[in-house]
C-alpha positions as CSV (number, residue, x, y, z in Angstrom):
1,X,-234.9,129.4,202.0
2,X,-235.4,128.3,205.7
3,X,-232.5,125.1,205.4
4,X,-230.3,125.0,208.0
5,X,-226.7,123.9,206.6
6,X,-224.7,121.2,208.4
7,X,-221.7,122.8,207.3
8,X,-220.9,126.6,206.1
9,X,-219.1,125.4,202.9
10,X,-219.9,128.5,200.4
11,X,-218.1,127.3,197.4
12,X,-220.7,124.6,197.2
13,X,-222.2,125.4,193.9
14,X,-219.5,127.6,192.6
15,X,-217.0,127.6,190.3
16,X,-219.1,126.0,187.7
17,X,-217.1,125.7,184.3
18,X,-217.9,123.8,180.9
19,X,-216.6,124.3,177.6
20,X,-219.0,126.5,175.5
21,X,-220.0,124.9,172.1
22,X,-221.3,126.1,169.1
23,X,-222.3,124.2,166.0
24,X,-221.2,125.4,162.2
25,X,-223.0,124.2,158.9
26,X,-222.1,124.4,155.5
27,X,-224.2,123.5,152.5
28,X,-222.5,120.6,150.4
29,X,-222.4,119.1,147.2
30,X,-224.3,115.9,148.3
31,X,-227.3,114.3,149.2
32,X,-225.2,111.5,151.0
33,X,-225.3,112.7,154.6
34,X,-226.9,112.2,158.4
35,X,-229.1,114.7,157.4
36,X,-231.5,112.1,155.0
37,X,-231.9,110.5,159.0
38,X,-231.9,114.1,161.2
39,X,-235.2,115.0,158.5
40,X,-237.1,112.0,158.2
41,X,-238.8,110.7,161.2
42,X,-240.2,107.4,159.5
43,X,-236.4,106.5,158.4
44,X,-235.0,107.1,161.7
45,X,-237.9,104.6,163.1
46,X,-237.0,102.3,160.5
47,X,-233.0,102.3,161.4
48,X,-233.4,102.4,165.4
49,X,-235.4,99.1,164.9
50,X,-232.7,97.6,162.3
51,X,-230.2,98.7,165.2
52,X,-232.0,97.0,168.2
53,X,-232.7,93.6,166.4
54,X,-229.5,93.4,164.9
55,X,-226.9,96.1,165.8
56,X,-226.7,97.0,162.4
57,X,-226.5,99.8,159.7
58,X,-225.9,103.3,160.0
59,X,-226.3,103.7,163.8
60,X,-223.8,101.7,164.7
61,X,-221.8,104.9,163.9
62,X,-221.0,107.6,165.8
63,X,-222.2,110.8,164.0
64,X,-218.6,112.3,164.4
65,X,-215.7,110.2,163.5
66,X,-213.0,113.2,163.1
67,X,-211.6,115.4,165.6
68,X,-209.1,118.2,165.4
69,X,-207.3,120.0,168.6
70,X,-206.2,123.4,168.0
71,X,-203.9,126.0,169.9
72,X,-204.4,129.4,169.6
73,X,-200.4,131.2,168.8
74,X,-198.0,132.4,171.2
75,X,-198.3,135.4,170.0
76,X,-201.9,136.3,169.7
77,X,-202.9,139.7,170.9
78,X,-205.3,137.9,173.8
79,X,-202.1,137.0,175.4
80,X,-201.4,140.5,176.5
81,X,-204.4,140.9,178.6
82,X,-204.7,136.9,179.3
83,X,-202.5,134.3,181.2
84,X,-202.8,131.1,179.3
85,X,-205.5,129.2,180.6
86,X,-204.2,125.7,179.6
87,X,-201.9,123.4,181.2
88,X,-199.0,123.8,179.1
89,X,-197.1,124.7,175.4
90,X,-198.9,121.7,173.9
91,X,-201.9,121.6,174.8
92,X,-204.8,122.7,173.1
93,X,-207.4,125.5,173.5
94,X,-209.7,125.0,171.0
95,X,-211.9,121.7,169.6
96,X,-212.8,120.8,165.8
97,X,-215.6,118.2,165.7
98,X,-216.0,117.2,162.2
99,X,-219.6,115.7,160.9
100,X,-221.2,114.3,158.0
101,X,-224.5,116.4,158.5
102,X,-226.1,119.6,159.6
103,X,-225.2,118.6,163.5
104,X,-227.6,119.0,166.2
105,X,-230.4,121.5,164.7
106,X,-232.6,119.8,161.8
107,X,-232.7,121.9,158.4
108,X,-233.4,121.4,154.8
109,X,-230.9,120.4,152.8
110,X,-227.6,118.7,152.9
111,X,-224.7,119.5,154.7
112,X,-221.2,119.3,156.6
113,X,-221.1,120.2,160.3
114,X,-217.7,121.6,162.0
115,X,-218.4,122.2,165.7
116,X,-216.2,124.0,167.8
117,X,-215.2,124.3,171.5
118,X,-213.5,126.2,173.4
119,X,-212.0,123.5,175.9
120,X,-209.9,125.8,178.3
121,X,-211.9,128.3,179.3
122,X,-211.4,130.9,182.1
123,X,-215.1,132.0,182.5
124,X,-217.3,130.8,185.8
125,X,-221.0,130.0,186.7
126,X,-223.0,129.1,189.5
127,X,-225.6,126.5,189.9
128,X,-228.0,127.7,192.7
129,X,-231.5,125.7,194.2
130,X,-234.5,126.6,192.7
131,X,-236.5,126.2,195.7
132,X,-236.8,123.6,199.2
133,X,-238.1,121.6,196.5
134,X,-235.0,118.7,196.0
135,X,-237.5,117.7,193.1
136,X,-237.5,120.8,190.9
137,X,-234.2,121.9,189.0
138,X,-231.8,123.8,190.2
139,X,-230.7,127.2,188.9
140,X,-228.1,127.4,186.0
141,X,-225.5,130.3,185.4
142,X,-223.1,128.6,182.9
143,X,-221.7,132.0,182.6
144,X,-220.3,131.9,179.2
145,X,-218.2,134.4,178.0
146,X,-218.2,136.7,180.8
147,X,-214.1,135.9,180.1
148,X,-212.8,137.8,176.9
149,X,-210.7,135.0,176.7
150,X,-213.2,132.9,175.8
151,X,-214.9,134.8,173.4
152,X,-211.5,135.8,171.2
153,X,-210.8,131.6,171.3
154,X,-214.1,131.1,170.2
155,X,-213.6,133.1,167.4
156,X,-210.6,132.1,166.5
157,X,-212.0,128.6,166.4
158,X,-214.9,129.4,164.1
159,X,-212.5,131.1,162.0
160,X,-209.9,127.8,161.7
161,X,-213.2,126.3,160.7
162,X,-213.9,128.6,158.1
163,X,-210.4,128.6,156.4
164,X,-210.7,124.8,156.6
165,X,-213.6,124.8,154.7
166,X,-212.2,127.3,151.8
167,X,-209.0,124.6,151.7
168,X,-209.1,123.8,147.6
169,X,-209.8,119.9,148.5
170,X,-213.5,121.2,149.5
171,X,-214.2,123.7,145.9
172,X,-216.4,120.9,144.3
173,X,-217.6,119.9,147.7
174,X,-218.6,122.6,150.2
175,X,-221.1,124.9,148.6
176,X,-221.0,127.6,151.3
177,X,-222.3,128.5,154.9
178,X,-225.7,128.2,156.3
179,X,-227.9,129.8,158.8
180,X,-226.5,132.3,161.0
181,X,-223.3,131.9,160.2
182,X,-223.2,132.9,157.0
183,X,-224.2,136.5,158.1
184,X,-221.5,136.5,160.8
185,X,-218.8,138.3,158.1
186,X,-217.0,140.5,160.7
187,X,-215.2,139.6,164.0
188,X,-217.9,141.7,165.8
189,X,-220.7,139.5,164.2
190,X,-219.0,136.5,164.7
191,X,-218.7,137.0,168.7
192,X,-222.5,137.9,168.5
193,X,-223.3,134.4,166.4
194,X,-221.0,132.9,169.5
195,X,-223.0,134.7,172.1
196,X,-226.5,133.6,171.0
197,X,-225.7,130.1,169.1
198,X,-223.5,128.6,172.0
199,X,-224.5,125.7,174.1
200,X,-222.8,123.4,176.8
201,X,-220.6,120.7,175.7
202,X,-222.0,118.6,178.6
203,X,-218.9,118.7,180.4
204,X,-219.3,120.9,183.3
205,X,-217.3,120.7,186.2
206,X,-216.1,122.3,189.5
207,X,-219.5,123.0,191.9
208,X,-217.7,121.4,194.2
209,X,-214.1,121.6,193.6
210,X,-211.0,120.1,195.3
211,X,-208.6,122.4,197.3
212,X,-206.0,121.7,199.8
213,X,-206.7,120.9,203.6
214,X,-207.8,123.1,205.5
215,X,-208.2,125.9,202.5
216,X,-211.1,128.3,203.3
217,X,-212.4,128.1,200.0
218,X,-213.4,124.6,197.9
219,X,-215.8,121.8,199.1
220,X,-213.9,118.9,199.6
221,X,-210.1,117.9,200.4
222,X,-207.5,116.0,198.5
223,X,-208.9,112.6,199.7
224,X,-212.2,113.8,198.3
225,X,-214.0,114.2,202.3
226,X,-216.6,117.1,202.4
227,X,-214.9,119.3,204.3
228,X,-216.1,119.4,208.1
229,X,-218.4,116.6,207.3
230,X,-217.4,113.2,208.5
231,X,-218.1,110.0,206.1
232,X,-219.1,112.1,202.9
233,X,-216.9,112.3,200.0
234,X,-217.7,113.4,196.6
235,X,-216.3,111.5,193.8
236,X,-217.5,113.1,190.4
237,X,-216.7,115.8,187.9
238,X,-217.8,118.9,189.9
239,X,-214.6,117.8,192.2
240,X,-212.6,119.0,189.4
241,X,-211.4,122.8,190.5
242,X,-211.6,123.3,186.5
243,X,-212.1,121.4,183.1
244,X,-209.5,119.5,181.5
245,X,-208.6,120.3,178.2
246,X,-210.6,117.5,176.2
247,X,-213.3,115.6,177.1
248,X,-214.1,114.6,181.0
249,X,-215.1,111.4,180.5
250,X,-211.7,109.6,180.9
251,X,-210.3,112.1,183.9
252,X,-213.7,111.4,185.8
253,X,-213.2,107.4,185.5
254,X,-209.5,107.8,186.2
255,X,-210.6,109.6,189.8
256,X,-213.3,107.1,190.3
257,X,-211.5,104.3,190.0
258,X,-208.8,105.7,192.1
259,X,-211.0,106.2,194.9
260,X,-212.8,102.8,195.0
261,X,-209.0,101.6,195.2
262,X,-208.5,103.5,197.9
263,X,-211.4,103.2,199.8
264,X,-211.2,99.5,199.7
265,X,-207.4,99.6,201.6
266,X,-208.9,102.4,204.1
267,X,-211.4,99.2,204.9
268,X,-208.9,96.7,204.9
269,X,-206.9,98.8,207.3
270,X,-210.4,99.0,209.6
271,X,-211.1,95.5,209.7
């Protein structure tokens, strides 16, 4: 593209990885759920306004208020082609998000809304520039499922969700499933459903990951300095060499703050 790089750092934009998503509905028994808001545009007016005058009524909520962390068994069959991608024997590779409505794609009806993630996964992307433009958006390989890994855990999560839903608590309750997943009746169908229905969990990390000094590969040392930059450090999620296993938000403040603390005593030390 004609841009002359201050420093050959290659990994720069490598690396990318975010947990793949993907959305489950059910019809259900009720016509008590967020869907009477998703559908109706005048309603949701009505309840944004209640919410900014007065902080009240249903969107004071979050749309999700359960959560389930699953771990796929020691002795699954992916484990003979896979290392285990997470950090250890309890930790989690797969994400429940349990809602009172159809989730994030408006439908008819009324319905319950499990969506799954797979939070350790092994597959990579790239994000690229578009153009010499630093206006227009870059280019975005999330590169999902180019791991088996991740497409067997995503299955198996979609799976726990089904036999969650066919618990005897849910028989006067869930009626059955909706859209695309209700023709997704085989393993092979499933991992298509995953393929096309999957979406980012905004949490991607890792374009410009963290590896030891004077490592040819990575973008930015321990102390978070560009490497072979002077007075540039990088202090945000794409540091991360990979995605924790839950959500980034708390491992992202927990760096920041850690960096501010820092950076204040390096100036102490200067002055």
């Amino acid at each position: 593209m004609g841009i002359t790089p201050v420093a050959n750092l290659p990994s720069v934009g490598k690396n990318l990885s975010d947990q793949p998503a993907l959305g489950n509905a059910w019809f259900v028994n009720s016509n008590d759920t967020l869907d009477n808001i998703t559908n109706n545009a005048t309603l949701r007016a009505e309840l944004l306004k209640q919410w900014k005058e007065r902080k009240t009524g249903p969107l004071v909520a979050s749309s999700v208020s359960h959560l389930a962390w699953l771990r796929l068994p020691a002795n699954s069959p992916i484990f003979d082609s896979f290392a285990d991608p997470s950090s250890g024997p309890n930790t989690p590779h797969c994400e429940l998000v349990i809602g009172n409505g159809g989730g994030l794609t408006p439908m008819p009806g009324h319905f319950m809304d499990i969506g799954v993630i797979v939070v350790t996964p092994i597959s990579r992307g790239t994000v690229s520039l578009r153009s010499t433009n630093p206006l227009d958006p870059p280019l975005i390989d999330l590169g999902f499922f180019t791991s088996g890994f991740d497409l067997f855990a995503m299955r198996e999560a979609i799976q726990s969700a089904i036999r969650f839903v066919s618990a005897p608590a849910w028989k006067d309750y869930v009626i059955g499933p909706a859209g695309d997943l209700a023709n997704a009746t085989t393993d092979v169908l499933l991992e298509d459903y995953a393929r096309k229905n999957a979406f980012s969990s905004a949490h991607p990390v890792g374009t410009a990951a963290m590896s030891a000094a004077g490592a040819r590969y990575g973008v930015v040392n321990p102390d978070l300095r560009v490497k072979g930059i002077s007075g540039l450090r990088v202090v945000d999620a794409s540091v991360m060499p990979f995605v924790t296993s839950g959500h980034t938000q708390a491992p992202v403040s927990f760096r920041a703050i850690g960096r501010s603390i820092q950076s204040k005593h390096e100036l102490a030390v200067m002055a």
